[in-house]
N, C-alpha and C positions, 0 to 999 in steps of 0.2 A: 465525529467518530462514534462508530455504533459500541455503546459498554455493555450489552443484553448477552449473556452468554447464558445458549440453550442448557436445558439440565440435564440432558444426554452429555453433553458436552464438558460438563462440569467437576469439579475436582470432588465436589458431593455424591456425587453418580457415580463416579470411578472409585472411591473409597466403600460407598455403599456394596459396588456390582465385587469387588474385590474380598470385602468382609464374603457375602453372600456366598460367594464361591469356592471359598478356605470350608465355610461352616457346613457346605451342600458335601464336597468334596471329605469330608473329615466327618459327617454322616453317612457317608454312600461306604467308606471303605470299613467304617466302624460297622454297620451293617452286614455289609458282604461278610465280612468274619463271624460275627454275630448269627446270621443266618447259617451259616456254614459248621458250623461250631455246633450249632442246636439241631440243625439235621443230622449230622456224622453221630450226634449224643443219642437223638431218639431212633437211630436204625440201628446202632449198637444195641440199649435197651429192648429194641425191639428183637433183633436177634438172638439176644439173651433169651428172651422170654420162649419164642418160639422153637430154641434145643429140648432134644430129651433129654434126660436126664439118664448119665451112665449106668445104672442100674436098668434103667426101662430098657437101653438096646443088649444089654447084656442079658435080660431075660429072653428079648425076643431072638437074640440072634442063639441062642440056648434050646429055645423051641422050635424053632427053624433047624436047627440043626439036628434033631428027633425029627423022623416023618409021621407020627402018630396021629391019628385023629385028634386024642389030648391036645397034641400038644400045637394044633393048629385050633384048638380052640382058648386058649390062653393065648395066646394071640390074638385071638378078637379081643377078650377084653381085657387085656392091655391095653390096646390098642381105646378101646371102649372108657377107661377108668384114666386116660391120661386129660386132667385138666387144667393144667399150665396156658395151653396154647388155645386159642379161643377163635372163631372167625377162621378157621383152616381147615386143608384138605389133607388126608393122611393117609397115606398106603405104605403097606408091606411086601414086599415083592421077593420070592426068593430065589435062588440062584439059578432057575431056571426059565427065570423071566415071567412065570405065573405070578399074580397076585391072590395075597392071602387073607389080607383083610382090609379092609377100608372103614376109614370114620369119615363117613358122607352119607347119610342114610336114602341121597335120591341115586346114590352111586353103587347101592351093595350088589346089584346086578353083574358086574364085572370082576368081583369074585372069582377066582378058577381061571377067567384068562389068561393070556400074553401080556404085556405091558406091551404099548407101540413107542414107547418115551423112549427115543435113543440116548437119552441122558441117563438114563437109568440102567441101561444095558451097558452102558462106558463106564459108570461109577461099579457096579457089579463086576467086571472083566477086570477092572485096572484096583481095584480097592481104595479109591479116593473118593474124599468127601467133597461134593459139589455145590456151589453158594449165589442165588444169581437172584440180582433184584430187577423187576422188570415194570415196562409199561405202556399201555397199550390203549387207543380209543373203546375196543370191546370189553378188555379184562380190568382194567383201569390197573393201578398200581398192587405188584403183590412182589412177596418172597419167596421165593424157591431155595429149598434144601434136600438134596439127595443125600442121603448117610449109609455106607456102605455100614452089611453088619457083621461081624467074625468072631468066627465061634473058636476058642482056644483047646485043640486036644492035642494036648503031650505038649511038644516041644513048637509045634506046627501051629501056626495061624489061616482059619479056612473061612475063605468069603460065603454065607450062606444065605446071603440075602443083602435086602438094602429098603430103607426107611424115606419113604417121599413124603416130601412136606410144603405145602403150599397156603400162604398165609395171605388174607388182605391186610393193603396197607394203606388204604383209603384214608382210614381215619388218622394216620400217621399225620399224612400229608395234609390234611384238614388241620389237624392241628397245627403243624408245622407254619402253613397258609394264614391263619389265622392271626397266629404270630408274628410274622411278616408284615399282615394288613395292620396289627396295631400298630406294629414297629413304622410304617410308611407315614401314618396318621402322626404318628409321634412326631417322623420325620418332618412331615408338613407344616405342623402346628412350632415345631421348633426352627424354621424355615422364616415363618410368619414371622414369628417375634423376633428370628434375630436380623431379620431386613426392618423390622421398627427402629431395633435396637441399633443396627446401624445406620440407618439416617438418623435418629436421633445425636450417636455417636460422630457421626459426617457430617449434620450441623454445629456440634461444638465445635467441630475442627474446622471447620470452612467460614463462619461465621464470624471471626476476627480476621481469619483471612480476605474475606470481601470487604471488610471496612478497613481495610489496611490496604485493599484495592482502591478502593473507592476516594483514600485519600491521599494516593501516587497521585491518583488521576488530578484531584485537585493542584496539586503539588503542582503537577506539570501542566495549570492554567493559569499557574499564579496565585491561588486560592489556598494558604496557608493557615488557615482562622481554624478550623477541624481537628480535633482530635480524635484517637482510637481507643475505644474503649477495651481496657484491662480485665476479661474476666475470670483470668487465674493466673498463679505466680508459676508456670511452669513454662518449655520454653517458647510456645507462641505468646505468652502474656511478657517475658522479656521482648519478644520481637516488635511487641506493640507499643510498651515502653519505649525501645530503639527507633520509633518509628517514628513517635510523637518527638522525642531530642531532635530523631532525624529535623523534622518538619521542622521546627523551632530552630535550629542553626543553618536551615535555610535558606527560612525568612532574615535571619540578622543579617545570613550573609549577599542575600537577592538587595535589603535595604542598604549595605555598604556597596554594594555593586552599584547598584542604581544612583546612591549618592556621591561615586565615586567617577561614574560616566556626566554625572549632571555637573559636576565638576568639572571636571576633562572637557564637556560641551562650556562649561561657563567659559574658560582660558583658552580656550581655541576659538570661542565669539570675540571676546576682547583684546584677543591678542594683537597687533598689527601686523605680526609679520606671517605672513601663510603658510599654513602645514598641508601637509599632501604625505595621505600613506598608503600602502601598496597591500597584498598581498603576495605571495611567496614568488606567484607568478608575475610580478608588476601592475595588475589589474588595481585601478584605486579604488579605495574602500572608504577613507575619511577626504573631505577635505572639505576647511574651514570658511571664514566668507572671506577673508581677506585674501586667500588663495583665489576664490572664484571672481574676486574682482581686480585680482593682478593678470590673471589669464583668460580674462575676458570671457569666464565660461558657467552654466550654470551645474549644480550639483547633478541633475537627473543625466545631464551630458558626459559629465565628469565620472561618472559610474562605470559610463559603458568603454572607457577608452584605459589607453594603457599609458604610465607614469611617463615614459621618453617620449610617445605620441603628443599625451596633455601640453609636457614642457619644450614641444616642439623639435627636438632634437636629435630625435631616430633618427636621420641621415647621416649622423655621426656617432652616434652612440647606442648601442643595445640595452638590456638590461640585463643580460649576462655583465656587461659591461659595467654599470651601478654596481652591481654585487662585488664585482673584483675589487671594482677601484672608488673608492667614497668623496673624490675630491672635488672642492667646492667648483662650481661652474658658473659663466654669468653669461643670463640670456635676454634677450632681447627679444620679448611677445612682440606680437603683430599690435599697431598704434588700436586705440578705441575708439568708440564714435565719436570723441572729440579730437582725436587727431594728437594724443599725448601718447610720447613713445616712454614706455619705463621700461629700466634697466634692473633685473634681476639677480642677487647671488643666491644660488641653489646649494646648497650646503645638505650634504647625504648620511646617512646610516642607518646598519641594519637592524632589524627588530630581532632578538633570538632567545631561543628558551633557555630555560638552564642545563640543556643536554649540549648548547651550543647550535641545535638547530633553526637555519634563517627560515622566520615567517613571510619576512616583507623587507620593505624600506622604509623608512620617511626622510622625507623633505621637508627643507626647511625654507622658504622662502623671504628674502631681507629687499625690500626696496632701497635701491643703491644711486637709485637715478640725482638725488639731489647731492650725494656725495662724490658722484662721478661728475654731476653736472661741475660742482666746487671743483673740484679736479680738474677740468676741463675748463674751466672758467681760470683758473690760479696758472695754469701754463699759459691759457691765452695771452694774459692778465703782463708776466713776466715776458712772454712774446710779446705785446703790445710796446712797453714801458721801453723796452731793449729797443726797439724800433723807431720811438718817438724819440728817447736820448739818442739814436746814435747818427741821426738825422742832422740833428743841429748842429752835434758835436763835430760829426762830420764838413758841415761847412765853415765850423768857427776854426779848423786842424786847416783847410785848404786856404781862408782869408791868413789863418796866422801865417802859415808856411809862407805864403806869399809876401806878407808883409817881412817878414825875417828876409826874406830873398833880396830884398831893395825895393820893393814895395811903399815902404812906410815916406820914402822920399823922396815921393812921387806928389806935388799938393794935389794933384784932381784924383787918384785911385786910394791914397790912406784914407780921406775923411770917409768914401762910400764905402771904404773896406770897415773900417770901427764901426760906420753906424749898423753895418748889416751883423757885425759882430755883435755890437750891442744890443739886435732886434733880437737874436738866436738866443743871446743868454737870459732876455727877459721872457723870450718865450719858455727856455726850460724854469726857470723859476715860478714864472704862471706855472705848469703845470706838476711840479713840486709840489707848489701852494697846494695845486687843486686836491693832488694824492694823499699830503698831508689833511686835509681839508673830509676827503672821502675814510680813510684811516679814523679819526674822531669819532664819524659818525658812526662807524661801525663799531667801536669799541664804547660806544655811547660815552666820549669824555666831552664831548661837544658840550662847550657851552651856549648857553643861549640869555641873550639882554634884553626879557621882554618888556616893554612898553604899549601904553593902550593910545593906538594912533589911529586918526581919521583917512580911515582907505584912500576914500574916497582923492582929498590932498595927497596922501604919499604917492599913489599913482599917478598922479596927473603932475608930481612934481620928479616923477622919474622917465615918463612919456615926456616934459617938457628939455630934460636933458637930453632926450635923443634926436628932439626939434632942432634944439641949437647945437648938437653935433653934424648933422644930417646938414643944416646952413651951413657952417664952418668947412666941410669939406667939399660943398659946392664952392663956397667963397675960395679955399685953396685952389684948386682946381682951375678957376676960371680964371684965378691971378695968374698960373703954373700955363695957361692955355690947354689943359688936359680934357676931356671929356668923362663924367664922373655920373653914374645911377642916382638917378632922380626919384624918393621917395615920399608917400603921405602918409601922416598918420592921422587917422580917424579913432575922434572918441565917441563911443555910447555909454555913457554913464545913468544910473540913477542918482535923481536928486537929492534922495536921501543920506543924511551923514552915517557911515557907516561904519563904526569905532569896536577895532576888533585889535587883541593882543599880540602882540608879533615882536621876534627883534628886527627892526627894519633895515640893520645893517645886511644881516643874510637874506632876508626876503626881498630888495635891494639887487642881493648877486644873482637870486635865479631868478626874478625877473628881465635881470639884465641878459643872464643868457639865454631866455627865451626871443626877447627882443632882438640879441645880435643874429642868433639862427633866423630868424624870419628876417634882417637887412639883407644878410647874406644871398638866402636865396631866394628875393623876391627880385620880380623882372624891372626893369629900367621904365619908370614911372607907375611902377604897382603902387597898392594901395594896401596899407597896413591898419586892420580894425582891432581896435582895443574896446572890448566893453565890461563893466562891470555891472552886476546886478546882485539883488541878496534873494533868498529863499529862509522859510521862516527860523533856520538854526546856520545856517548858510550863509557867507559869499561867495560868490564865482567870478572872476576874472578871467577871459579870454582873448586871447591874442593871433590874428587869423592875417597869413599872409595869400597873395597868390601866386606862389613859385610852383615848383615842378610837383609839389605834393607827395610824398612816400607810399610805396608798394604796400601793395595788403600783407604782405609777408614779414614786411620789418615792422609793422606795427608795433610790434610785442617787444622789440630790441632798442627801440630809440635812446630808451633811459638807462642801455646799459652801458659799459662803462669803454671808453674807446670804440665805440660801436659806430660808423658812421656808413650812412646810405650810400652814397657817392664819395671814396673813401681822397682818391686823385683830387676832386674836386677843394676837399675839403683842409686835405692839406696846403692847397695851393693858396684858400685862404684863411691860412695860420690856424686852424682850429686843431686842439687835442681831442675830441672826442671824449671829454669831460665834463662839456658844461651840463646838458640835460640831466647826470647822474648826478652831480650837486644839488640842482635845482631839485630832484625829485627827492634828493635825503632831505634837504631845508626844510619845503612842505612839509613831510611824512614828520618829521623830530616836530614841528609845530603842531601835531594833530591836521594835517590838511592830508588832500589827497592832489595828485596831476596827472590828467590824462591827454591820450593827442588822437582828434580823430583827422584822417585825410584822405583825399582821394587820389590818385595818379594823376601830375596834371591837369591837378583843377587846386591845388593849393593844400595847405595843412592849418588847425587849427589847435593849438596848445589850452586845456584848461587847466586853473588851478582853484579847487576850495579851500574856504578856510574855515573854522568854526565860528560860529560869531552870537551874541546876544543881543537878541533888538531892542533889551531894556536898558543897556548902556548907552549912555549918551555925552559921557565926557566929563560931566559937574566938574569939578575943581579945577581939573586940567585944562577946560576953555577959560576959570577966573584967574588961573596963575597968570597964563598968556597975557 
């Protein structure tokens, strides 16, 4: 921004040009009267001067009235002895239009004449005295006076002549000029000084005004640090005072502002749950990180769009429509590059001043996803349970019925009837236990009995349990004449003794259900690989069958809770759809971790770690044994 203002332009220049032209104006008309005044003064005195005097026309118009030679010659000097009037021409003229005497000595020749002055033959005829001031390139300035003259016999007034008088007035008006010329010089000189005088006076005044400019302008760069220098108590030196408060309440209030937005940004970084605010027109103006990473958007994008666009919604909702009606809504963004869909409640209202007029909106943005997921998990959860009770329940209601029927005294259909009864209620009891069992863990009342035991043995003495189960039901089987799945277990073990803390009663059960999941669904003569290994704070135990292997999609679901791949399959044989969520609370409550990687089809591989120190090695516990 250009701040150079020309001094034509300027409030110094205008104050200046404004004094100047009061003081020019207020010379010119004091002047005009002044001159005016003193001419009308010296044409008056002038005229004074150049009357006769009533005795002079009373003599002559006395002589004139006699035709005597006498008394035309007292008239000459009269005429001769009058020295009042100085620089003038003078004639006598009497009622007959001759002239009688003249005071002009290169004029006496015209004596005895006519007069040709028709001025003079009008003043003579009418008896009026005639007054005319003239001027001209030839004659320059003069006075003319005709004076009838009348002579009084008896009662009667009789015109006998008339007195011409012709005066210069040169020197009038030289002086008068004169006067004038000093007066203009006066004017000049006093012109001079008071355009000093007024810019001097136009600098006082402009001078705290320009540093009173000079420190808006800072004001409005941010630049508060300046003050305005006070050069008098009158009221530009309050305004400069006011100026300097101004600028000091500010600044305190630009540093509450600025500490108050740096705030406002501190709790809107930190917050988790995302703000989005609008202006008046729904255009967004703020919005925080946690917003641009619930909506998958960044800030400079977020700018350019409008609040029900951003929250995807527009097809259903306006923002006329936010305005009317504030009520929370729950949306569902588009999934992100990793393929997670969150669930959003939008929670609204308006921004308004204290007149009650709406600026904007803001949102408020709450991730809901894991309490809807709870939600969605706890009906499954009661959908599940209902399902698995009312299954068995269902078959032990159809065996009792039956057996109440006549049934029971039947000896070949009661014994299969009780035992199938008896299978049903030991299954709902397994999975009682299991719920009870899962319940603990989440309420963390689980206990646990830990002991420092040789991995290495406890596995291979829980793989040899399911050696001599895996014989026993070949051995039933082929006593029964049935045909029964033929499995092997293979061990990989390290040599090394591996003495790691566990209660092995529950590490026991979800090894067990890892184990029965891979009998289950490995093929008729598969082969089941058990290896254990350690890593320097680590064991890992793995359990790797070759059955049908689970989809890439349930990868993520295995260990949840009734969750099963092949749902048909699974119930067919007796499984709740609990064990793997045991096993993976067991692990996890011991500090371990279990994961499952598989392929479609090509088999599934369960791991599990456990924590371990490789400087334990047993001491007392191998001396007790």
């Amino acid at each position: 921004m250009n701040n150079k203002i020309s001094f034509f332009r300027s409030i110094q220049f205008k104050i200046a040009a404004i004094f100047m032209l009061l003081l020019l104006i207020t010379i010119e008309i004091i002047g005009a009267y002044f001159v005016h005044r003193l001419e009308q003064q010296n044409i008056e005195t002038f005229e004074a001067q150049v009357q006769l005097p009533s005795y002079v026309t009373t003599s002559l118009a006395n002589n004139l009235a006699s035709s005597s030679a006498h008394s035309r010659r007292n008239v000459r000097s009269t005429i001769n002895d009058i020295s009042n009037i100085q620089n003038s021409d003078i004639e006598v003229i009497d009622s007959q239009g001759k002239i009688v005497a003249v005071r002009n000595s290169s004029n006496q020749n015209i004596i005895g004449q006519r007069t040709t002055n028709a001025q003079i033959k009008d003043v003579i005829y009418s008896g009026r005295k005639t007054t005319q001031i003239s001027h001209n390139d030839r004659d320059g300035s003069y006075y003319l006076a005709i004076t009838p003259l009348i002579s009084s016999n008896g009662d009667s007034n009789t015109v006998v002549g008339a007195v011409y008088i012709r005066a210069d007035m040169d020197q009038v008006y030289k002086s008068i000029n004169s006067i004038v010329f000093i007066f203009f010089v006066a004017s000049l000189v006093a012109g001079l000084l008071g355009a000093l005088i007024s810019i001097v006076v136009a600098r006082a005044i402009t001078r705290p005004i320009a540093e009173m400019r000079k420190q808006a302008i800072r004001m409005a760069k941010g630049d508060y640090s300046g003050q305005v220098r006070v050069y008098s108590e009158d009221e530009l030196g309050q305004l400069a005072v006011a100026v300097n408060n101004l600028s000091v309440r500010v600044e305190e209030e630009q540093e509450n502002s600025d500490a108050e937005r740096n705030r406002l940004n501190s709790v809107l970084t930190q917050m988790t749950d995302g703000v989005v605010a609008t202006d008046r027109h729904g255009k967004v103006t703020i919005i925080n990180e946690a917003a641009q990473s619930f909506l998958n958007v960044d800030q400079k994008t977020a700018f350019t769009m409008q609040l029900v666009d951003l929250l995807e919604i527009s097809a259903t909702t306006s923002f006329d429509d936010l305005l009317a009606n504030q009520d929370e809504r729950i949306i569902e963004p588009e999934a992100d590059s990793d393929g997670d869909n969150l669930i959003l409640q939008a929670d609204f209202s308006l921004i308004k001043r204290n007149t009650g007029f709406v600026t904007g909106v803001i949102c408020v943005l709450h991730d809901v996803t894991e309490q809807q997921k709870i939600d969605r998990d706890r009906r499954q959860f009661v959908s599940n349970v209902s399902h698995e009770l009312r299954t068995p329940l269902t078959s032990l209601r159809s065996y009792i019925e039956t057996l109440n029927d006549g049934a029971w005294k039947d000896p070949h259909l009661a014994p299969q009837f009780l035992k199938v009864t008896q299978e049903e209620t030991e299954r709902m009891i397994r999975m009682v236990n299991s719920l009870l069992d899962l319940s603990r863990f989440d309420q963390g009342t689980a206990k646990l009995n830990v002991e420092l035991v040789n991995f290495n043995e406890f596995f291979n003495f829980i793989l040899d349990r399911f050696d001599m189960l895996i014989k026993n039901n070949q051995e039933k089987a082929a006593a029964a004449g049935k045909d029964t799945k033929k499995y092997t277990i293979k061990r990989t073990f390290t040599k090394k003794d591996l003495w790691v803390e566990i209660d092995p009663d529950k590490m026991t059960q979800a090894i067990d259900n890892i184990m029965n999941n891979a009998l289950k669904y490995s093929p008729d003569g598969g082969t089941i690989t058990c290896r254990l290994i350690d890593t320097q704070r680590y064991i890992i135990l793995s359990i790797s069958d070759q059955g049908l292997g689970i989809p890439r999609k349930d990868l993520k679901k295995v260990f949840a809770r009734f969750y099963r791949v092949d749902k048909a399959r699974s119930r067919k044989q007796g499984g709740t759809g609990l064990g793997l969520s045991i096993s993976k609370e067991v692990v996890e409550a011991q500090g371990g971790h279990v994961w499952v990687n598989s392929m479609e089809n090509h088999g599934s591989t369960f791991y599990i770690s456990l924590p371990y120190d490789p400087n334990e090695t047993g001491g007392d516990w191998d001396e007790a044994l």
